[in-house]
N, C-alpha and C positions, 0 to 999 in steps of 0.2 A: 504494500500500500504506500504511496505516496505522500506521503503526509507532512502537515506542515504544525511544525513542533510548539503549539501552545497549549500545554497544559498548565492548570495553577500548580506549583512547587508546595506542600505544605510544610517546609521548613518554616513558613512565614507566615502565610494565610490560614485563616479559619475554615470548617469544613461543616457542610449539614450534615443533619441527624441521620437525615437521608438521599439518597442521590441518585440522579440519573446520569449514565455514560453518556455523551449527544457527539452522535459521527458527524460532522456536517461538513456538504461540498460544497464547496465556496465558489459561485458560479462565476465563467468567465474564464479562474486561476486551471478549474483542474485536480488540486488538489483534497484534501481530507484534513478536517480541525478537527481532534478530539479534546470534548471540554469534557470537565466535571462540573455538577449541580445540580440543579432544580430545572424542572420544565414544564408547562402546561400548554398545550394541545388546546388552542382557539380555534373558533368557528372560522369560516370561510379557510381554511388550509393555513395557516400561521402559527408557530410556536416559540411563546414565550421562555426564555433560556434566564435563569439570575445565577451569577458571578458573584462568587462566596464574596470578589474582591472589585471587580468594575462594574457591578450591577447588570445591567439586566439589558440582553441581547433579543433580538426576532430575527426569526428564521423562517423562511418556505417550509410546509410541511415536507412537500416533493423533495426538499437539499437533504435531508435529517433522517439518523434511524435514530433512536433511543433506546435505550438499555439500561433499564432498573439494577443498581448493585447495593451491595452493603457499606457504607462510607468504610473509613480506617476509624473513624469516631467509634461508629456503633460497633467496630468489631473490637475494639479495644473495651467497651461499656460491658461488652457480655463474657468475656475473657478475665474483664478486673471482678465484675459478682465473682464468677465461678470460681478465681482464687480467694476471694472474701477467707479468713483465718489462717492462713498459712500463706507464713512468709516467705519459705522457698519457691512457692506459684508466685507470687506478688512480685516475686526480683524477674523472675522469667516474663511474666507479665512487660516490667519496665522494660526489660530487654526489648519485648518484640515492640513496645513502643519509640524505641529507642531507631529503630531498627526503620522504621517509618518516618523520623522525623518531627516524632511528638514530644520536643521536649518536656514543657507542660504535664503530659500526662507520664512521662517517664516519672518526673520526681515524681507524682502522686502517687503512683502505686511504689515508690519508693517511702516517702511518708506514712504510707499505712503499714507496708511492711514493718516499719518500726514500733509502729502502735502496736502490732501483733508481738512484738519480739525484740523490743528494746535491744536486747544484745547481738542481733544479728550480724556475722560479722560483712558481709557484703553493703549492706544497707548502710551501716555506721561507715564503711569505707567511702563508699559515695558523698554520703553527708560532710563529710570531713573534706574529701574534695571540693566537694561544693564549697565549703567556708574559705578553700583555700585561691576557689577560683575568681569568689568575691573580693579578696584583700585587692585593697587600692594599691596600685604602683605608683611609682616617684615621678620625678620630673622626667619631662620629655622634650627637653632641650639639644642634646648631643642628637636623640633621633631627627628632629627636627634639621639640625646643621649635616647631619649624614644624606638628608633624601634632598635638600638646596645642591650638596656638593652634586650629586648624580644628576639631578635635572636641574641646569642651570635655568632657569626660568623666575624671573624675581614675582611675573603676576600670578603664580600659582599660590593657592592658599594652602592652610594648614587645617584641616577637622581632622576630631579625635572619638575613639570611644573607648570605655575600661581596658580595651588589649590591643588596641591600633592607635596607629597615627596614619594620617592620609594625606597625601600633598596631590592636590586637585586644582583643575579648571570649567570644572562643569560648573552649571549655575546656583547662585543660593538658592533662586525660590521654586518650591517643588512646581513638578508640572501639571500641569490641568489635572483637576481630580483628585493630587494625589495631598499628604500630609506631610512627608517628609520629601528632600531632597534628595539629588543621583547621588552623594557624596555619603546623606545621613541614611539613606534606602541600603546603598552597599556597604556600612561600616556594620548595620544592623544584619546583615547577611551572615559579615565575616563572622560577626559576635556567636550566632548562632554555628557555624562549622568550628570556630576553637571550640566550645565547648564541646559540643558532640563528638570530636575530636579526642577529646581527652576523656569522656565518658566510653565512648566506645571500648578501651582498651583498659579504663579501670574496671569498669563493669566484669571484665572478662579474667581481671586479675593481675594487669601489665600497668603497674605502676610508673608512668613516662616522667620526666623533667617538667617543669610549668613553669614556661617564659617568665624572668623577673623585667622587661621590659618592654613597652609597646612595638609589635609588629608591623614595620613598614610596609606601607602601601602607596603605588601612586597611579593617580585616575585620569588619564587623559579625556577630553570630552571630545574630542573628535580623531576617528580613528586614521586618518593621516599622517595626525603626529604622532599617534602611537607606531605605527607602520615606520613613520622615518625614524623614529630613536630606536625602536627594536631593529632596525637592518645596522642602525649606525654599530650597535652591539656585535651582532653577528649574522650573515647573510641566511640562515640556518631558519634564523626565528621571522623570515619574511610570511612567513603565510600565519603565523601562532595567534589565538586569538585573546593571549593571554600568557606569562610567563613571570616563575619565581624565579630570579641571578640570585644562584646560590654564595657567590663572592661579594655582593652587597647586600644580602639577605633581603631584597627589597622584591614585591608581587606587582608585576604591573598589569594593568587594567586600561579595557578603554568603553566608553558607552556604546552598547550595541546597535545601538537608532542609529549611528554614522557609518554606518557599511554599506557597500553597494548594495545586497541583497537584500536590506532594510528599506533603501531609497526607494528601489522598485516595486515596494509592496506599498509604498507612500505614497510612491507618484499615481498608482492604482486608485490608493484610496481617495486623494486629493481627487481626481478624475474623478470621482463616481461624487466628490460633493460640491463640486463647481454644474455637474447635471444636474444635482439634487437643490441647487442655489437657483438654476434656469427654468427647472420642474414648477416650484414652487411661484414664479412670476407668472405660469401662464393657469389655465382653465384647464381639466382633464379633456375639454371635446378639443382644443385647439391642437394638443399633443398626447395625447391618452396613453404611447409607449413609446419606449426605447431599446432598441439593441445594443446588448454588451455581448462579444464573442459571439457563443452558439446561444443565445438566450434571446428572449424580448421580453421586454417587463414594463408590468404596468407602471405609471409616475408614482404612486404610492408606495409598490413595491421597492420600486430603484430609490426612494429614499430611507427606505427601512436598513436595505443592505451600505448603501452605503457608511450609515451609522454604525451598523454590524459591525464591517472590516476595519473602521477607524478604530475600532478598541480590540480586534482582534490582533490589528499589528503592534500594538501596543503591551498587549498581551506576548504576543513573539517577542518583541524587543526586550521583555522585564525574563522571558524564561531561558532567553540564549545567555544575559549578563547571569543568570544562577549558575548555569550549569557551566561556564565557565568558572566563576568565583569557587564553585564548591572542589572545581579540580585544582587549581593554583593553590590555592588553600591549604589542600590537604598536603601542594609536597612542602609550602611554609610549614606546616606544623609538622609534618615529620622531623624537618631537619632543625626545626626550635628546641622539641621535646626529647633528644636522644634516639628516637626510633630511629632515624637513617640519618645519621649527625651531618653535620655543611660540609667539613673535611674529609669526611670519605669518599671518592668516587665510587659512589655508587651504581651498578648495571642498572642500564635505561628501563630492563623487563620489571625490575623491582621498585625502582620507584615510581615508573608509570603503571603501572599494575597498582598499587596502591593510592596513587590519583585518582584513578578513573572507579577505582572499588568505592571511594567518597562521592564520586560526581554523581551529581543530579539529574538523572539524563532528562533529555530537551522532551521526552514523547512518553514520560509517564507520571500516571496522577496522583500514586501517592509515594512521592521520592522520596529517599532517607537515606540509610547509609548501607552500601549490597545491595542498594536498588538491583532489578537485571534489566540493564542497559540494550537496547533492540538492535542500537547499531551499533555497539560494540558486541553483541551476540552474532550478526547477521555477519561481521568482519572475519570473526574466530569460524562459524560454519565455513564463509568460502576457503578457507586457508585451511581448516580440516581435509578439504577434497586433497590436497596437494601434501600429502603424507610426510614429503621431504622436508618442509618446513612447516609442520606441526609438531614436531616433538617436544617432551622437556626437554633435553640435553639443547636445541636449536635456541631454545628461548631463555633457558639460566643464563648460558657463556655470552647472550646478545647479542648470535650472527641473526636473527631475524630482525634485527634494526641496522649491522652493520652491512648486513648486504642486500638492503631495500636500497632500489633502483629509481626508485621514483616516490611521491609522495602516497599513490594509494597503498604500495607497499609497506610503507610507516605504517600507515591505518590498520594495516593487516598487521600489524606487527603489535601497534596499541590493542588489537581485539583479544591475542594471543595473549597478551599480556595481565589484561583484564581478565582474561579465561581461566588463566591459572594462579592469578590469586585470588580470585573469587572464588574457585573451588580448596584452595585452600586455608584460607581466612573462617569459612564456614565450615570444614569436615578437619581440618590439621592444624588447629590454632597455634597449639603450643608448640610445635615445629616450625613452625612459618617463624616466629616470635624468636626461636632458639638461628633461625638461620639470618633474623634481622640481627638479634645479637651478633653473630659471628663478622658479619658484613661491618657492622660497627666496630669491631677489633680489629680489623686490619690498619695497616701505616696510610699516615692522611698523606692525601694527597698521589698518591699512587694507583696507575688504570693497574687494574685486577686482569691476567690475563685469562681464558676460557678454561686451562688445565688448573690454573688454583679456584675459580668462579664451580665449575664441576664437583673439586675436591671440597670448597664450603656446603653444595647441595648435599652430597654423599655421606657428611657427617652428621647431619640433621636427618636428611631423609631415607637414606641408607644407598646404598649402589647399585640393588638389582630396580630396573625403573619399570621392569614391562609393569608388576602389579600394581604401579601407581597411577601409570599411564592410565593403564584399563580405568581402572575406578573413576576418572580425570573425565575423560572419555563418558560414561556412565551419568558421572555428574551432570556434565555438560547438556547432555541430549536430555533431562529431567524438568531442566529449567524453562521458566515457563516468565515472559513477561506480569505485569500486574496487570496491565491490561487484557494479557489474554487469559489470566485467572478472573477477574471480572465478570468479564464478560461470559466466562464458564461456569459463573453461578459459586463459587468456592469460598 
């Protein structure tokens, strides 16, 4: 399916009680919007669509399927009853909330487990985290003069929040609709992946480092300048839409609305409301429709859609800046918290595998952390067929990134990458864990060649590979989108 990647992310947004999945082809483009929310089904063919977070869309019956599921709310509501008095269900409970992107409801069912069992020791671990991830830090002055030296730009400013600093040139005042700013919207983002970041891995017993300093970040507002000081770096990161420099520790960002493929879905929409501006001057008998593409629509219609699309791109534009943030992110916080330290060169499979395990993919509705990601799944199948670079030995040592030929080969090599730590993250934790250790002991600053990279795997996971592979394999072909569990009623 074709589809065009606006779903609401609930790292951020609230969710109903109850929800409807809504397919809808967006006439003209071609393509497939899959939303989450609410919908009713009006007389004369019309369906009204409400948006947990931009209200409330209309849609042609004729564009739309619908599909009744279970929010992650209400599956979280019947899962926290059913562990009601036992606090080892109530930690597993937070897990799978965790796991979705609820913070909120992660501590709650953290907090009762306490009620249950004051001395719990997992529960009080968290808690204690939690106080620690609340302590204020100091001045942020040196951060401050460290991200001026890197972007020489005196008109960019400075916003902050408990774990960042942000040197920016987007605008202060939020945009239409919204309450916060590109700069206060993305500091609130970050805020949410450190955390989860660091809960993910205490939760599971992997007690990490926790930055005593704010985390640089800088946000370009137009992706040209991003594009020219990323190539000025290295020719490498021209196409990136997003990257942590590991040698200045800094994440850089640029607003997703200024990319070509933003423009084009603007210049769409602006079209469809400069008709809808000419619609409105005349009488239905003067001009009663108009053609877009293969369509013709009534004047009423074409101003319905065009209102549609202008918040649907808006919608794209806010879920492409997540899913980039929540991958830059995660290799920031790896390499803040000791998991895969700055000084180590670390293999491209291990720490992008670990990136894209945090990302939020673009195409589903309730993301968290081990979302399974459709185009990083859909990358790992093609490269499956081709036996010879599908193996683990191909992907520990990093010849499927040293010998990608072009960029879809990367991608094929990101799917890979994503494939096998997302199967081991969830079936091999404390190995995975024991061979990020090891990767962390090695001499900083020294590339790891494929015969010592092999020999760190073999100590953790052992030498003979076929039985890991298999199960890998196994793993792999089980996994099922959220949306196509959804939609299979589950």
């Amino acid at each position: 399916m074709n589809r065009l990647a606006l779903w609401t992310i609930v790292w951020l947004f609230p969710t109903f009680a109850t929800a409807d999945i809504v397919l809808y082809r967006v006439p003209g483009i071609s393509r497939v919007v899959v939303l989450e929310g609410k919908t009713t089904v009006n007389q004369g063919g019309s369906v009204t669509y409400t948006h947990p977070r931009f209200g409330k869309l209309y849609f042609d019956l004729q564009d739309t399927r619908i599909h009744a599921v279970p929010t992650t709310e209400a599956v979280f509501s019947r899962r926290f009853q059913a562990a009601q008095g036992n606090a080892d269900q109530l930690i597993e409970v937070a897990r799978w909330a965790l796991g979705r992107g609820q913070l909120d409801r992660f501590y709650q069912a953290v907090v009762k487990a306490l009620e249950v069992d004051p001395q719990h020791p997992e529960a009080n671990h968290i808690r204690d985290l939690k106080q620690r991830i609340n302590a204020p830090l100091g001045d942020w002055t040196q951060q401050e003069q460290e991200l001026r030296k890197v972007v020489r730009n005196p008109a960019m400013k400075i916003e902050t929040s408990p774990h960042f600093i942000m040197l920016h040139d987007t605008p202060d005042t939020p945009p239409p609709g919204q309450k916060m700013s590109r700069a206060q919207e993305r500091l609130r983002l970050l805020e949410q992946v450190y955390e989860s970041f660091l809960l993910r891995f205490y939760a599971s017993g992997v007690d990490l480092e926790i930055p005593q300093e704010r985390l640089k970040v800088v946000l370009f507002n137009e992706h040209r300048d991003f594009q020219h000081f990323a190539e000025s770096l290295s020719p490498s990161l021209q196409s990136a839409s997003g990257f942590w420099d590991s040698s200045t520790n800094i994440v850089f960002f640029f607003d997703h609305g200024t990319t070509e493929d933003f423009r084009l879905l603007q210049t769409i929409s602006d079209e469809l409301q400069k008709l809808k501006a000419e619609g409105a001057k005349l009488k239905q008998s003067e001009r009663p429709f108009y053609k877009l593409k293969d369509r013709v629509f009534a004047l009423k219609d074409l101003a319905r859609m065009a209102d549609t699309l202008a918040l649907l791109v808006q919608i794209d534009r806010e879920n492409n800046d997540i899913s980039v943030v929540t991958h830059e992110a995660a290799h920031q916080m790896a390499g803040n918290t000791g998991l895969l330290p700055r000084d180590i060169i670390i293999p491209t499979w291990a720490h992008e595998g670990l990136a894209t395990y945090f990302e939020a993919p673009k195409d589903a509705a309730w993301s968290g952390i081990g979302a399974v990601n459709e185009e990083r799944l859909d990358m790992y199948r093609e490269l499956e067929r081709g036996p010879s670079r599908a193996g683990i030995d191909f992907t520990i040592t990093d010849r499927i990134f040293d010998t990608a030929a072009n960029l879809e080969h990367t991608l094929h090599g990101y799917g890979q990458a994503w494939a096998l730590t997302h199967f081991l993250m969830e079936r091999h934790f404390d190995k995975l864990m024991a061979y990020y250790r090891r990767l962390g002991e090695m001499p900083p600053h020294v590339m790891l060649n494929p015969t010592v990279l092999t020999g760190l795997f073999d100590e953790t996971f052992g030498e003979d590979r076929a039985p890991l592979e298999l199960e890998w394999r196994n793993y792999m072909r089980s996994l099922r989108t959220d949306l196509e569990i959804a939609l299979e009623g589950k």
